[in-house]
C-alpha positions as CSV (number, residue, x, y, z in Angstrom):
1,X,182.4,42.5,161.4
2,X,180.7,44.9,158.7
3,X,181.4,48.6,159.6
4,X,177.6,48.8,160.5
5,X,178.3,46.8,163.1
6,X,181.5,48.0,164.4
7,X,179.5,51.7,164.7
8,X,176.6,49.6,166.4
9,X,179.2,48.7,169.1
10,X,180.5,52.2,169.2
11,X,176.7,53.3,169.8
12,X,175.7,50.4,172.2
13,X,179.0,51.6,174.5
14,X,178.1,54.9,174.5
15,X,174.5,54.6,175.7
16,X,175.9,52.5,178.4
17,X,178.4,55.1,179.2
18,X,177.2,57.0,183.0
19,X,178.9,59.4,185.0
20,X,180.2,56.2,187.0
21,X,180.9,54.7,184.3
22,X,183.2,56.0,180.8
23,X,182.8,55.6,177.1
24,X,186.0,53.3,176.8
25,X,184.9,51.3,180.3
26,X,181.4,50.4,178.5
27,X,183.6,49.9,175.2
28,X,185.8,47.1,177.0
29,X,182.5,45.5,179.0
30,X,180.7,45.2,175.3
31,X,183.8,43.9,173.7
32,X,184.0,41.2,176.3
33,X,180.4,40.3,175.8
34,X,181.7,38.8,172.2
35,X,183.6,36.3,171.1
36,X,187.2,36.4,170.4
37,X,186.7,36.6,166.6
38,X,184.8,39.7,167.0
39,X,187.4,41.7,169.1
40,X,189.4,41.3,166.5
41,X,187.1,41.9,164.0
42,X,186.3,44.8,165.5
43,X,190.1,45.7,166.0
44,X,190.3,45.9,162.3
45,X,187.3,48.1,161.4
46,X,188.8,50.4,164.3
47,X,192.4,50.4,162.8
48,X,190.2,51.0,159.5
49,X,188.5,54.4,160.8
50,X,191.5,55.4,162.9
51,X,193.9,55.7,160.0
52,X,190.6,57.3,157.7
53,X,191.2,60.4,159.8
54,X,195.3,60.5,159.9
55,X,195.3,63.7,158.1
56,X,196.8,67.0,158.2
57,X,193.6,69.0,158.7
58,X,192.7,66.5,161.1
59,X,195.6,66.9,162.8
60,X,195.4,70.6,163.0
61,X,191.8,70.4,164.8
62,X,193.3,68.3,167.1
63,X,196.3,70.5,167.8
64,X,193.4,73.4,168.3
65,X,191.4,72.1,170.6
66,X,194.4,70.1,172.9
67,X,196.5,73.4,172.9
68,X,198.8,71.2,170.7
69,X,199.6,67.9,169.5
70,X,202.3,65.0,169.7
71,X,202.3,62.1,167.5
72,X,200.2,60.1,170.7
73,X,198.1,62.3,171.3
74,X,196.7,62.6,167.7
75,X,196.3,59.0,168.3
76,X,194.2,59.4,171.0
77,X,191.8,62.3,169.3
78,X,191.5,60.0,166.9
79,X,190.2,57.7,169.1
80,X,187.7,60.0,170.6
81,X,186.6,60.8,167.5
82,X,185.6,57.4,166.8
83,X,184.1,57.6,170.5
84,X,181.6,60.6,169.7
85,X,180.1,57.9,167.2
86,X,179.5,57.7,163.6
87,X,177.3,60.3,162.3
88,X,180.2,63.1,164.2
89,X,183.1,61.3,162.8
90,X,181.5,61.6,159.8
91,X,180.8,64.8,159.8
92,X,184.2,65.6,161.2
93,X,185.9,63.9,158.7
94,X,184.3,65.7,155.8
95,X,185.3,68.8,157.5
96,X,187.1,69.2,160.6
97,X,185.8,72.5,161.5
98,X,182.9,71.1,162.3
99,X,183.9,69.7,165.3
100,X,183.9,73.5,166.9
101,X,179.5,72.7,167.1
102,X,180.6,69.6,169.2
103,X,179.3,69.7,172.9
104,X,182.3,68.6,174.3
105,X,184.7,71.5,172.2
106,X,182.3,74.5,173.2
107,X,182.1,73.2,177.1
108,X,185.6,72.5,177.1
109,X,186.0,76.1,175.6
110,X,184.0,77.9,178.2
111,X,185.6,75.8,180.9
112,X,188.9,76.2,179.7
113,X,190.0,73.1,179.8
114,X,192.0,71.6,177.1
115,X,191.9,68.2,175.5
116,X,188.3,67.7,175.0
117,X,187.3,64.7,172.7
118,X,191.0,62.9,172.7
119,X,190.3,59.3,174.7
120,X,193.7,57.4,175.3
121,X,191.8,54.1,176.6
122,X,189.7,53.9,173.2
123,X,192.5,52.7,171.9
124,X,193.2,49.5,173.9
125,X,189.5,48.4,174.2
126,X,189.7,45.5,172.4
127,X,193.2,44.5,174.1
128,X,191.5,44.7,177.8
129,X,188.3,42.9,176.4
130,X,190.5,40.0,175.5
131,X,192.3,40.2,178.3
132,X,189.6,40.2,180.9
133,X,188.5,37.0,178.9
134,X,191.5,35.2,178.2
135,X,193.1,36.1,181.9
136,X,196.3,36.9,180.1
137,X,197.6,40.1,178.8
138,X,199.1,38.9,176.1
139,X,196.5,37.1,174.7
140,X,195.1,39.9,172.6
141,X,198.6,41.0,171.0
142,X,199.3,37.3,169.7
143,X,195.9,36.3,168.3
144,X,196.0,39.9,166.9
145,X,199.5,38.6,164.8
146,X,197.7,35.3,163.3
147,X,194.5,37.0,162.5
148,X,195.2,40.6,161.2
149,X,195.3,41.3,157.7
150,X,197.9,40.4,155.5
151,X,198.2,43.9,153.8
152,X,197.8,45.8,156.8
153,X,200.6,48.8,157.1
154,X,202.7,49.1,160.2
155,X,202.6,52.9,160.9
156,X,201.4,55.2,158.8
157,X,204.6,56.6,156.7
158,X,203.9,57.7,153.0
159,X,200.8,57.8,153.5
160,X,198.5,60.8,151.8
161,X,197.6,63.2,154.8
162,X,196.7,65.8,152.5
163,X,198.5,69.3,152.2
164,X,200.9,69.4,155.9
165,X,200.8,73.6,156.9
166,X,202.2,75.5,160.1
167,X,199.9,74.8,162.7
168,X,201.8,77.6,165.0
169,X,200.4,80.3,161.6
170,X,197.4,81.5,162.6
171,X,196.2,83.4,159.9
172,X,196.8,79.9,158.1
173,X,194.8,78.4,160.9
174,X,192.4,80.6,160.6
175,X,191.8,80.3,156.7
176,X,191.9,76.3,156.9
177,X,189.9,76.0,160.1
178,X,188.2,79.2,161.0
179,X,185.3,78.2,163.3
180,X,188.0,76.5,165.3
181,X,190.3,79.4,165.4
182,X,187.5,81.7,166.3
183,X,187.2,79.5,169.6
184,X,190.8,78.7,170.5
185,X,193.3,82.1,169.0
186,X,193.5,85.0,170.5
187,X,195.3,88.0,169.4
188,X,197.4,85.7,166.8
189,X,198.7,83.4,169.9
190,X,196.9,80.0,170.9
C-alpha cells in the first residue's frame, strides 16, 4: 500500500464515521473490507506515520492538550493525529502549535474537557479487522511476524525526537508552543 492509499483509507473511515458510529469503528469495518495483505500493508504505512511524529514537540502538544502525558497515551495522540487525516497531520507535524486551530482542541477547551484528539482504538484497527475476518485473535499478531519488515525497530529508543525540554516550564512552553499555551496555562500552572 502506497501512503496515498493508506491516507485514502484514513479519509474513506472518516466520512463513514457518524454520531453512532466512531472514526476507529469505520477504520476496522474499511480494513475488513480488504484483503489480508492490505491490513498489513496498511499496518506498516501506519507504524510509518506513527513513529514520523514521536517527537519531543510533539509530545509536548500532546501533554498540553491531555493535561499531561504517559508514554501510552502519546501513543494514542498519535493515533488521533493520524485520525484527523492527512492534510492536519501534516500540518501538525510541521508545527505542532498548529493543532490549537483544530476543532476538536478549541471545543475541548471551551468544554473543558481534556484529551481531545488522542484515539486509543486507532491503534488496533488493523488487529480487529483481521480478527473479525480470520475469527481468531491471534491471527493478526502472527501474520504481522512473517510479513513486517525486516528492518523494522522494536520501540523507539535512540531515536532523534529532537531537543527533549520541561514540559512542567511554562515559560518554556510557552516559547516553544505558544498558541497552545495561550489555550491550556494559566497563571504559570496547567
Amino acid at each position: 500500500m502506497y501512503m496515498h492509499e493508506f491516507w485514502s483509507v484514513i479519509e474513506t473511515a472518516r466520512s463513514a464515521a457518524t454520531a453512532d458510529k466512531t472514526f476507529s469503528e469505520a477504520l476496522v469495518d474499511e480494513l475488513a473490507s480488504r484483503p489480508q495483505v492490505d491490513i498489513l500493508s496498511y499496518q506498516e504505512r501506519f507504524d510509518e506515520v506513527h513513529e514520523a511524529v514521536y517527537r519531543w514537540d510533539m509530545w509536548a502538544a500532546a501533554y498540553l492538550i491531555g493535561g499531561g502525558c504517559s508514554d501510552d497515551s502519546f501513543m494514542d495522540f498519535r493515533a488521533g493525529l493520524i485520525a484527523l487525516g492527512r492534510d492536519w497531520f501534516e500540518k501538525a507535524a510541521a508545527c505542532p502549535d498548529s493543532l490549537a486551530g483544530h476543532p476538536a482542541v478549541i471545543d475541548a477547551v471551551r468544554a473543558q474537557h481534556g484529551e481531545a484528539i488522542f484515539d486509543e482504538d486507532a491503534n488496533y484497527a488493523a488487529s480487529c479487522a483481521f480478527e473479525r475476518l480470520t475469527g481468531n485473535d491471534h491471527a493478526f499478531y502472527e501474520a504481522w511476524d512473517a510479513y513486517k519488515p525486516p528492518n523494522e525497530r522494536r520501540g523507539q529508543a535512540g531515536e532523534d525526537m529532537g531537543e527533549d525540554f520541561d514540559f512542567d516550564d511554562p515559560e518554556e512552553m510557552r516559547r516553544r508552543l505558544p498558541r497552545l499555551s495561550a489555550l491550556y496555562l494559566y497563571d504559570g500552572a496547567h
